[in-house]
N, C-alpha and C positions, 0 to 999 in steps of 0.2 A: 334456445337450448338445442333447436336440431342442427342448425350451423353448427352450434359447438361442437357435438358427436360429430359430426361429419369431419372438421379440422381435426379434433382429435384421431378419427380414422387414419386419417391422411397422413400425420403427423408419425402415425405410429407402422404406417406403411412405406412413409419413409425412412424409419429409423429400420426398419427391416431390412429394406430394400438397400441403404446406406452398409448396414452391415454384413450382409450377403459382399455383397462389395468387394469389403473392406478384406471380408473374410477370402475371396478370392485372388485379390491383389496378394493379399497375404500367403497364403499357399504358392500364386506363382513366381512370387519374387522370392519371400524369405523366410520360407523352408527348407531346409539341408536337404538336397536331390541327388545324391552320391551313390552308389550301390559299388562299392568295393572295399575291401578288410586294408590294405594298404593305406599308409598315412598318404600316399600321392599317384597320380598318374599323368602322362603323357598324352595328347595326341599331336597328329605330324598334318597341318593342313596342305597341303599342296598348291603352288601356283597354279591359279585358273581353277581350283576348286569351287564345287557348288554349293548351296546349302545341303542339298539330298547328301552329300557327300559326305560333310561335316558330319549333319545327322546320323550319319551310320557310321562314323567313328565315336560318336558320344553314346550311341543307343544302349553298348553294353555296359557303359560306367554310370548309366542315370535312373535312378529308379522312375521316373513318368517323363518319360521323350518328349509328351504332347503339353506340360506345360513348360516343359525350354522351350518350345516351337510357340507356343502365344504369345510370351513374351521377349523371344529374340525378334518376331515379326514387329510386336509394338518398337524396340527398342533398336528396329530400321538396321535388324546385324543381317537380317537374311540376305540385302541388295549391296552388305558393303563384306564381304570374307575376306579376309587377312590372310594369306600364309605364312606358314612359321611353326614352331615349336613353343608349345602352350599346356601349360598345368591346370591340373584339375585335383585338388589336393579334397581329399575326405573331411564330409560335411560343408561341403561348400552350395551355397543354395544358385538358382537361375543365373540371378543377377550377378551374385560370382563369378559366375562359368562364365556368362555372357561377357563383364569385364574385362576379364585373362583372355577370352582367344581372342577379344577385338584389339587390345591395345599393348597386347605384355607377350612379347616375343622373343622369347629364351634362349640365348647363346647355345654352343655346344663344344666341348672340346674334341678337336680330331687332332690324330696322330698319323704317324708313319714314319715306317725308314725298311730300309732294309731290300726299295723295290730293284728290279733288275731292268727294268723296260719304262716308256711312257706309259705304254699297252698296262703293265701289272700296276703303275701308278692311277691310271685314270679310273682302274677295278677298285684299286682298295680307297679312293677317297670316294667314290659312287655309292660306296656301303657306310657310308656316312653323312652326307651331303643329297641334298634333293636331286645338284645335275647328275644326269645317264653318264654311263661310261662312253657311249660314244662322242658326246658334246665333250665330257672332260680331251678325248684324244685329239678331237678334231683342234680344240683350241690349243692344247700343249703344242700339237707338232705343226699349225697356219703357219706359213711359211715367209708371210708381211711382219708377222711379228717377230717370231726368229731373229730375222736381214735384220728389222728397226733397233734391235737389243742386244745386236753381237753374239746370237750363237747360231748356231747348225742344225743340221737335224744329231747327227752325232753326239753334240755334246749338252742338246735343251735338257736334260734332265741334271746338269748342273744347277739352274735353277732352283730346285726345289728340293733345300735344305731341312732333313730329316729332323722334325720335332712337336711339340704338340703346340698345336694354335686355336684360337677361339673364333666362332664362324654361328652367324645364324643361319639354321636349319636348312633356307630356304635362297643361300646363296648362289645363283648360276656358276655353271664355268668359268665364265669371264670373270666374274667378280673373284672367285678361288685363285686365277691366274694373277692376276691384278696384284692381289695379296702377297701373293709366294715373289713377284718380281718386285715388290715394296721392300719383303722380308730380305731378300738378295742384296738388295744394292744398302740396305742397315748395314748386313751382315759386313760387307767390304767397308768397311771403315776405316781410316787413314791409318790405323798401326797395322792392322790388317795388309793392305794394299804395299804398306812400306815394305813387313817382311816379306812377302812373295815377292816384292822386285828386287829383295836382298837376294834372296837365292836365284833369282834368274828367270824367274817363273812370272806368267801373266794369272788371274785368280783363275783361270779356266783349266791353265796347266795344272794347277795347286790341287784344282777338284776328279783332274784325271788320276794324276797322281794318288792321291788321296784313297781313289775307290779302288784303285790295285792294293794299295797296303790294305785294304778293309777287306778286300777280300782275300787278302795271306794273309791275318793273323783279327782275329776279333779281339785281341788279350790287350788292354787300352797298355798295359806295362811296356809292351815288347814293340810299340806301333811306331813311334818316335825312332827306334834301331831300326826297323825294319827302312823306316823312311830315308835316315842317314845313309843307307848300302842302296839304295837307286838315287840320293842326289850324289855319292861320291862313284855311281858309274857315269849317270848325266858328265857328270864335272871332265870324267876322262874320257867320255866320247864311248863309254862303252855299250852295246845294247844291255837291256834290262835284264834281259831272259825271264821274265816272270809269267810262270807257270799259271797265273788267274786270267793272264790275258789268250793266251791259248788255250784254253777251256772256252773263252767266252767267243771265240776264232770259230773254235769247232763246233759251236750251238747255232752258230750262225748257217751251219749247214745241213739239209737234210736229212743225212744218213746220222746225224746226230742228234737230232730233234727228241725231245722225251726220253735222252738219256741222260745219267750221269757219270763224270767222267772222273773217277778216284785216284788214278794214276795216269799221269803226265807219259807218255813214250816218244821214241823218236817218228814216230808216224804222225803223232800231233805236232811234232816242232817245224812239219814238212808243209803244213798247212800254205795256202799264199793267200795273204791276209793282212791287211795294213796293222791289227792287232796282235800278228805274229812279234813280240818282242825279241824271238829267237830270232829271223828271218830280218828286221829292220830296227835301226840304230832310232834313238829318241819317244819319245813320247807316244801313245797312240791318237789316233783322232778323237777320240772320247773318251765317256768313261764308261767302264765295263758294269757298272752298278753304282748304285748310291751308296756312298759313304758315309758312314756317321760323325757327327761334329767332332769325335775325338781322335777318328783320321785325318781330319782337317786339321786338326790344333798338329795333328802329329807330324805332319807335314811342314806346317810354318816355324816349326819349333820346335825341325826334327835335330836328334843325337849327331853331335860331333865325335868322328871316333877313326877308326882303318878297318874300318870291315868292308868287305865286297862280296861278303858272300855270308848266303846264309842256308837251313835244311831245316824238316821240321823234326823235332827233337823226339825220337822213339820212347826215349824215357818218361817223355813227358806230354804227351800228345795235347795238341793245341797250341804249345810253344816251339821256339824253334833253338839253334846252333848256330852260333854267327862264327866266322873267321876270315881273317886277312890273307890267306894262302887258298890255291887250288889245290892244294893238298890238304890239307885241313876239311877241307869241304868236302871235296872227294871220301875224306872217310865219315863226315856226316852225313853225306849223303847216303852213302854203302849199309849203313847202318840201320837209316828210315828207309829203305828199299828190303833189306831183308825181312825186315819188322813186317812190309805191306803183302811180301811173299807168306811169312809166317800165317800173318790174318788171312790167308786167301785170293787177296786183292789181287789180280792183275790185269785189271784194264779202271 
């Protein structure tokens, strides 16, 4: 009988001890540990991150830190951290969390257009992407890869055709570079490649060209005209004379630096500057900006027509005045010149 009590003891000191346990296990794996009103959140782990690290990006999303930390320790996350881009969606218990940042690494879509520089491009994908702006510069403009892929320093930001692409978080430079010169060489596809050597053009010319119409007229309707009146001056030998490229001439230089230039004068056409299109016949050595895909399209599939000229439309600001005479022009021009007088503008 005293045996018996005694097993029974025992018996019942296990079943205690078993459920304390069970009871433990159970709180730290699969109880909902969330503390925030949002059906989700983010965090952003960084290459070379530590656990302390992580931990204090979860501390404010978790209502008791110390049992993710007992069992991300058991479940051997502390010695292995992921970086990446990882959900942590409301009411999600330990073992949740601990799942998602170990093994569930969340794309992102990033965008851009509209940069004027490598320098403004390697800023704005930085505010997106884990690499620095300065890794992004340094790899745009290395100058082995340039030579290996046919461009320059001038015209590498043909490269990197404005659009939204999908990237995880946690992508280096290289790998972003990598991406954008995969995306380039899709983008020249054989009808592609065909029309630019229909009109005369290599695809590097197509994307200079390109980002002068983009920067004379953003209006996708008028971009195709606009293209037609520099491939019918190209065609006659004539200079372009395009007014974005002598803006982009004179920013090149210091007494211009952190201005902006609203009206074109003959002080600026005087510039010397390979991008002076007043001053020299043909194409510039780059492109003055990034072009959006529908200057491209405008480009390859620009307006046939007899214009050689064109002004921006007073009536209509943002469009412009096309015509086949220097007299025709002459008085569209006369017109958006009073118009810039009337508003103030003169310089």
């Amino acid at each position: 009988m005293y045996f018996k009590k005694i097993a029974a003891v025992i018996v019942l000191f296990g079943l205690i001890g078993s459920g304390i346990f069970s009871y433990h296990i159970y709180s730290v794996m699969l109880v909902p540990n969330t503390n925030f009103n949002s059906k989700e959140a983010y965090i952003f782990v960084a290459t070379n991150a530590s656990f302390s690290d992580v931990k204090a990006d979860l501390k404010p999303l978790l209502k008791d830190i110390e049992s993710f930390e007992v069992l991300a320790k058991h479940k051997k996350y502390t010695n292995n951290i992921k970086a990446g881009r990882f959900l942590i969606s409301k009411g999600m218990t330990n073992n949740d969390i601990i799942n998602s940042i170990r093994s569930r690494n969340l794309p992102i879509k990033i965008s851009f257009n509209n940069q004027h520089s490598l320098a403004d491009l390697a800023t704005r994908i930085s505010s997106q992407i884990e690499a620095n702006t300065s890794d992004l510069l340094m790899v745009f403009s290395d100058p082995e890869f340039l030579e290996a892929n046919g461009f320059t320093n001038e015209n590498a930001l043909a490269m990197y055709l404005p659009n939204s692409y999908e990237f995880f978080w946690n992508s280096s430079a290289i790998t972003f570079r990598s991406r954008m010169l995969k995306e380039f060489k899709h983008y020249w596809n054989k009808e592609r490649l065909s029309k630019a050597k229909n009109i005369g053009l290599t695809p590097l010319q197509v994307l200079v060209l390109a980002s002068i119409v983009h920067e004379e007229s953003k209006q996708v309707s008028e971009q195709g005209r606009i293209a037609g009146v520099y491939i019918n001056r190209l065609n006659d030998g004539w200079p372009l004379q395009a007014d974005p490229t002598i803006k982009f001439a004179a920013y090149q230089l210091p007494y211009y630096k952190n201005t902006i230039i609203k009206r074109v004068l003959n002080k600026h056409k005087s510039i010397k500057s390979p991008y002076n299109t007043y001053m020299y016949k043909g194409l510039p050595p780059g492109l003055i900006a990034m072009p959006d895909l529908s200057a491209i399209n405008a480009v390859l599939n620009y307006e046939i027509h007899s214009y050689y000229f064109f002004a921006a439309d007073a009536e209509k600001p943002g469009f412009h005045k096309f015509s086949n005479t220097l007299s025709g022009h002459n008085r569209n021009a006369k017109a958006y010149q009073l118009y810039l007088t009337r508003k103030g503008i003169q310089k």
